[in-house]
N, C-alpha and C positions, 0 to 999 in steps of 0.2 A: 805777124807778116809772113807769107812766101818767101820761099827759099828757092833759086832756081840753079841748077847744072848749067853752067852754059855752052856745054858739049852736046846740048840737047835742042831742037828746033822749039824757037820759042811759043810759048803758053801763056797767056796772059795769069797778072799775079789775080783776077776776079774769077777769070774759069778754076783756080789750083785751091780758091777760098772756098768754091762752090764744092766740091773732092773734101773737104777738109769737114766742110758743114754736114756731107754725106756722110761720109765715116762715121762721125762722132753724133750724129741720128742713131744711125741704123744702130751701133753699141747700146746707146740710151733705150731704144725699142726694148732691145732683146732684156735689158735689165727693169724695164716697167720703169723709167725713169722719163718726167718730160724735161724734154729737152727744146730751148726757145730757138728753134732755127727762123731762118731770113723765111718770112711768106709768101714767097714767090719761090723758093729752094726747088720744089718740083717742076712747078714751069718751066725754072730756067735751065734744068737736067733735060729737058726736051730738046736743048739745039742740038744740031746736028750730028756736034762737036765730041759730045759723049755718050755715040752711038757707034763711034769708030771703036775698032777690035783693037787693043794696044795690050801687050803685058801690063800689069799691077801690080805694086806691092804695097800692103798699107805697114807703118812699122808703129807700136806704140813703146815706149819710155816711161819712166817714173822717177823724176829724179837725176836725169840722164842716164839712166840703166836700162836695161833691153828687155819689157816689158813680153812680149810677142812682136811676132813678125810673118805675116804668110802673103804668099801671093801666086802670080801666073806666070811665068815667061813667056809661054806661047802665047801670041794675038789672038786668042779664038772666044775671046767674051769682050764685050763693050766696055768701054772705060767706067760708066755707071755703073754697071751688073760687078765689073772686076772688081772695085772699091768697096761696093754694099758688101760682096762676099768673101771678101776677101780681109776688111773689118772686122767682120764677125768671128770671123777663123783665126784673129790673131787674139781677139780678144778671148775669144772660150773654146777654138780646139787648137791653139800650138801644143806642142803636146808637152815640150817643155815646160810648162806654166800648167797651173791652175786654172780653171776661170776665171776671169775678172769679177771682185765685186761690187756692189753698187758704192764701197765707201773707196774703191782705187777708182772707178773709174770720174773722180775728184779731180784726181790725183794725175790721170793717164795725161802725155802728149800728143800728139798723133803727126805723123809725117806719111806724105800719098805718096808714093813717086812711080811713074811714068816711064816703059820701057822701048826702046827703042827695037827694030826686028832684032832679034840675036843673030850674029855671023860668024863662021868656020873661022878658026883663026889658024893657017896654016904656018908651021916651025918643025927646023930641022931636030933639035936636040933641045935642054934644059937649057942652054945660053942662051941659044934663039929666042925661045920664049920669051925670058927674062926683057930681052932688047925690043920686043915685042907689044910686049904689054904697058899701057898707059899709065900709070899711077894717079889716081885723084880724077879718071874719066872713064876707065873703062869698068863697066862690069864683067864678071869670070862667068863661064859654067864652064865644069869639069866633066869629063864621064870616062869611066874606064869600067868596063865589063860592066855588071850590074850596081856599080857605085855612081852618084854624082851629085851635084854641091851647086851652089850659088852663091858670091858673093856683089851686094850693090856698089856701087862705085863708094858708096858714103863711108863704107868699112874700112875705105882708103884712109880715115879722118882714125883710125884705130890702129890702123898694121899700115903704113905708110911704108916701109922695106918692099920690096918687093919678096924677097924670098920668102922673109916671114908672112905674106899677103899668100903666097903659094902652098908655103906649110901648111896655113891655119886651114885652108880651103881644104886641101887633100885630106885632112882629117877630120872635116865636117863631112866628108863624103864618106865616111869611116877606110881611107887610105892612109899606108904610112907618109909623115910628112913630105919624105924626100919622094915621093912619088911621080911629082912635075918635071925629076930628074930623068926617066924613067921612057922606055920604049911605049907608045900604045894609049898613050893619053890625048883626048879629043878635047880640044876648047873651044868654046864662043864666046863673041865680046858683044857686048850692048852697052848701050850710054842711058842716064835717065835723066827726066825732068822733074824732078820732086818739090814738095811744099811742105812747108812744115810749120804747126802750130807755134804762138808766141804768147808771151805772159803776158 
Protein backbone atom coordinates (compact mmCIF):
# COMPACT_ATOMS: atom_id res chain seq x y z
CA UNK A 1 0.00 0.00 0.00
CA UNK A 2 1.00 3.93 -0.41
CA UNK A 3 2.50 5.77 1.81
CA UNK A 4 1.52 9.51 1.80
CA UNK A 5 3.34 12.87 3.53
CA UNK A 6 0.77 14.73 4.47
CA UNK A 7 2.57 17.93 4.23
CA UNK A 8 2.09 17.32 0.54
CA UNK A 9 -1.07 18.21 -1.74
CA UNK A 10 -2.91 15.08 -2.00
CA UNK A 11 -2.39 12.24 -4.59
CA UNK A 12 -4.52 9.57 -4.91
CA UNK A 13 -3.19 6.24 -3.33
CA UNK A 14 -4.16 4.69 -7.41
CA UNK A 15 -2.09 7.56 -9.24
CA UNK A 16 1.25 6.73 -6.40
CA UNK A 17 0.45 2.55 -7.46
CA UNK A 18 0.52 3.54 -10.97
CA UNK A 19 4.61 5.38 -10.09
CA UNK A 20 5.37 2.35 -8.29
CA UNK A 21 4.19 -0.10 -11.22
CA UNK A 22 6.49 2.40 -13.55
CA UNK A 23 9.47 2.10 -11.65
CA UNK A 24 9.59 -1.43 -10.99
CA UNK A 25 8.84 -1.89 -15.14
CA UNK A 26 11.21 0.16 -16.33
CA UNK A 27 14.13 -1.72 -13.64
CA UNK A 28 12.56 -5.21 -14.96
CA UNK A 29 13.29 -3.94 -18.88
CA UNK A 30 16.48 -2.87 -18.32
CA UNK A 31 17.40 -6.34 -16.66
CA UNK A 32 15.45 -8.55 -19.50
CA UNK A 33 13.20 -9.62 -16.78
CA UNK A 34 9.25 -9.82 -17.42
CA UNK A 35 7.66 -8.09 -15.30
CA UNK A 36 3.29 -8.79 -14.99
CA UNK A 37 2.23 -5.03 -14.80
CA UNK A 38 -1.51 -3.83 -14.63
CA UNK A 39 -2.64 -3.86 -18.75
CA UNK A 40 -3.76 -0.74 -19.05
CA UNK A 41 -0.33 0.66 -16.98
CA UNK A 42 0.50 2.91 -20.21
CA UNK A 43 -2.94 4.14 -20.98
CA UNK A 44 -3.42 5.19 -17.73
CA UNK A 45 0.32 7.16 -17.57
CA UNK A 46 -1.33 9.12 -20.46
CA UNK A 47 -3.56 11.41 -17.91
CA UNK A 48 -2.74 14.60 -17.70
CA UNK A 49 -1.72 14.05 -14.23
CA UNK A 50 1.83 12.56 -15.20
CA UNK A 51 2.67 15.09 -17.59
CA UNK A 52 3.05 17.79 -14.99
CA UNK A 53 7.00 18.67 -14.38
CA UNK A 54 7.36 17.99 -10.50
CA UNK A 55 10.95 16.84 -8.95
CA UNK A 56 11.33 12.95 -8.43
CA UNK A 57 13.02 10.69 -6.53
CA UNK A 58 12.63 7.01 -6.77
CA UNK A 59 14.51 5.23 -3.58
CA UNK A 60 15.13 1.43 -3.54
CA UNK A 61 15.87 -0.67 -0.20
CA UNK A 62 16.69 -4.26 0.51
CA UNK A 63 15.88 -5.21 3.69
CA UNK A 64 15.31 -1.85 4.96
CA UNK A 65 18.72 -0.83 3.77
CA UNK A 66 19.37 1.98 1.20
CA UNK A 67 19.69 0.13 -1.89
CA UNK A 68 20.06 3.28 -4.38
CA UNK A 69 18.56 6.55 -4.58
CA UNK A 70 18.50 9.30 -7.39
CA UNK A 71 16.48 11.66 -8.62
CA UNK A 72 15.58 15.56 -9.76
CA UNK A 73 14.73 18.55 -7.75
CA UNK A 74 14.15 20.71 -10.34
CA UNK A 75 10.63 20.54 -12.05
CA UNK A 76 11.97 20.29 -15.45
CA UNK A 77 10.87 16.61 -16.59
CA UNK A 78 7.38 15.11 -16.16
CA UNK A 79 6.52 12.96 -13.39
CA UNK A 80 6.45 9.89 -15.84
CA UNK A 81 9.89 10.66 -17.65
CA UNK A 82 11.23 11.72 -13.88
CA UNK A 83 10.36 8.04 -12.24
CA UNK A 84 11.23 5.84 -15.64
CA UNK A 85 14.71 7.80 -15.34
CA UNK A 86 15.12 8.21 -12.48
CA UNK A 87 14.49 4.18 -11.59
CA UNK A 88 16.86 3.36 -13.73
CA UNK A 89 19.68 5.56 -12.15
CA UNK A 90 19.01 4.36 -8.77
CA UNK A 91 18.94 1.05 -9.85
CA UNK A 92 22.34 0.78 -12.18
CA UNK A 93 24.10 4.34 -11.85
CA UNK A 94 24.07 5.40 -7.97
CA UNK A 95 27.41 5.47 -7.94
CA UNK A 96 27.59 4.20 -4.50
CA UNK A 97 26.13 0.70 -5.49
CA UNK A 98 26.73 -1.69 -7.84
CA UNK A 99 24.24 -2.47 -10.41
CA UNK A 100 21.42 -4.19 -9.59
CA UNK A 101 21.03 -7.77 -10.33
CA UNK A 102 18.46 -9.82 -11.71
CA UNK A 103 18.57 -11.92 -8.24
CA UNK A 104 18.17 -8.36 -5.85
CA UNK A 105 16.08 -7.02 -7.86
CA UNK A 106 13.68 -10.15 -5.95
CA UNK A 107 14.58 -8.57 -3.31
CA UNK A 108 14.36 -4.46 -4.08
CA UNK A 109 11.43 -2.11 -2.40
CA UNK A 110 10.75 0.80 -4.14
CA UNK A 111 9.45 4.06 -2.74
CA UNK A 112 8.38 7.19 -5.57
CA UNK A 113 8.27 10.30 -3.85
CA UNK A 114 7.07 13.53 -5.20
CA UNK A 115 8.61 17.01 -4.81
CA UNK A 116 7.16 19.89 -4.17
CA UNK A 117 8.75 23.55 -5.93
CA UNK A 118 11.92 23.95 -3.58
CA UNK A 119 12.10 27.33 -1.72
CA UNK A 120 14.89 29.95 -0.34
CA UNK A 121 14.70 29.29 3.23
CA UNK A 122 15.94 32.67 4.64
CA UNK A 123 18.07 32.61 8.55
CA UNK A 124 20.05 34.82 10.44
CA UNK A 125 22.62 32.38 11.98
CA UNK A 126 22.79 28.50 13.03
CA UNK A 127 19.87 28.96 15.76
CA UNK A 128 17.70 30.54 13.25
CA UNK A 129 17.85 27.80 11.09
CA UNK A 130 17.55 25.27 13.64
CA UNK A 131 14.14 27.07 14.71
CA UNK A 132 13.47 27.11 11.09
CA UNK A 133 13.46 23.92 9.86
CA UNK A 134 10.44 21.29 10.02
CA UNK A 135 11.62 17.96 11.39
CA UNK A 136 9.63 14.95 9.78
CA UNK A 137 8.14 17.57 6.71
CA UNK A 138 10.62 19.55 5.29
CA UNK A 139 13.15 18.46 2.81
CA UNK A 140 16.92 20.24 3.05
CA UNK A 141 19.06 21.36 -0.08
CA UNK A 142 22.32 22.83 1.03
CA UNK A 143 24.84 24.70 -1.24
CA UNK A 144 27.90 26.47 -0.33
CA UNK A 145 30.43 27.34 -3.13
CA UNK A 146 30.75 24.34 -5.34
CA UNK A 147 29.28 21.83 -2.49
CA UNK A 148 25.59 20.78 -2.16
CA UNK A 149 23.28 17.89 -0.76
CA UNK A 150 19.83 16.73 -0.53
CA UNK A 151 18.05 15.34 2.22
CA UNK A 152 14.06 13.80 1.63
CA UNK A 153 11.98 14.73 4.49
CA UNK A 154 11.81 10.54 4.98
CA UNK A 155 15.68 10.85 6.32
CA UNK A 156 13.75 12.59 9.02
CA UNK A 157 12.57 8.81 10.07
CA UNK A 158 16.85 8.22 10.51
CA UNK A 159 18.38 11.66 12.01
CA UNK A 160 15.16 12.78 13.64
CA UNK A 161 17.81 15.68 15.83
CA UNK A 162 17.84 18.35 13.97
CA UNK A 163 21.46 19.14 14.35
CA UNK A 164 22.30 15.73 13.60
CA UNK A 165 19.80 16.06 10.37
CA UNK A 166 22.20 19.27 9.64
CA UNK A 167 25.55 17.39 10.24
CA UNK A 168 24.85 14.37 8.22
CA UNK A 169 23.63 16.83 5.37
CA UNK A 170 26.76 19.12 5.32
CA UNK A 171 28.75 16.08 4.94
CA UNK A 172 26.98 14.42 2.18
CA UNK A 173 27.71 17.66 0.55
CA UNK A 174 31.40 16.71 1.41
CA UNK A 175 31.29 19.98 4.08
CA UNK A 176 32.43 19.82 7.61
CA UNK A 177 29.50 18.98 9.84
CA UNK A 178 29.26 21.98 11.76
CA UNK A 179 29.05 23.93 8.66
CA UNK A 180 25.04 24.97 8.90
CA UNK A 181 26.80 26.89 11.93
CA UNK A 182 28.66 28.84 9.46
CA UNK A 183 28.39 32.26 7.54
CA UNK A 184 27.32 31.63 3.56
CA UNK A 185 25.15 28.67 3.51
CA UNK A 186 22.05 28.80 1.12
CA UNK A 187 19.03 26.42 1.83
CA UNK A 188 15.72 25.30 0.31
CA UNK A 189 13.04 23.43 1.83
CA UNK A 190 10.40 21.20 -0.16
CA UNK A 191 7.87 18.80 1.20
CA UNK A 192 7.11 15.32 -0.62
CA UNK A 193 4.41 13.04 -1.43
CA UNK A 194 5.78 9.56 -1.63
CA UNK A 195 4.45 5.95 -1.95
CA UNK A 196 6.02 3.16 -1.15
CA UNK A 197 5.86 -0.61 -2.00
CA UNK A 198 4.43 -3.25 0.57
CA UNK A 199 4.91 -7.05 1.21
Amino acid sequence: MPENNKAANYISPEKGSLLLELARKTIAERLDIVYSHSPDLDNCLRDEFFSQKRGTFVTLTIGGRLRGCIGNIAPDRSIADGVAGNASNAAFGDPRFAPLTPDEYKKIHIEVSLLSDPKPLLFTDGDDLLSKIRAGIDGLIIRKGIHGATFLPQVWDQLPDKRGFLGHLCQKAGLPADEWKKPGLKVHTYQVHYFKERN
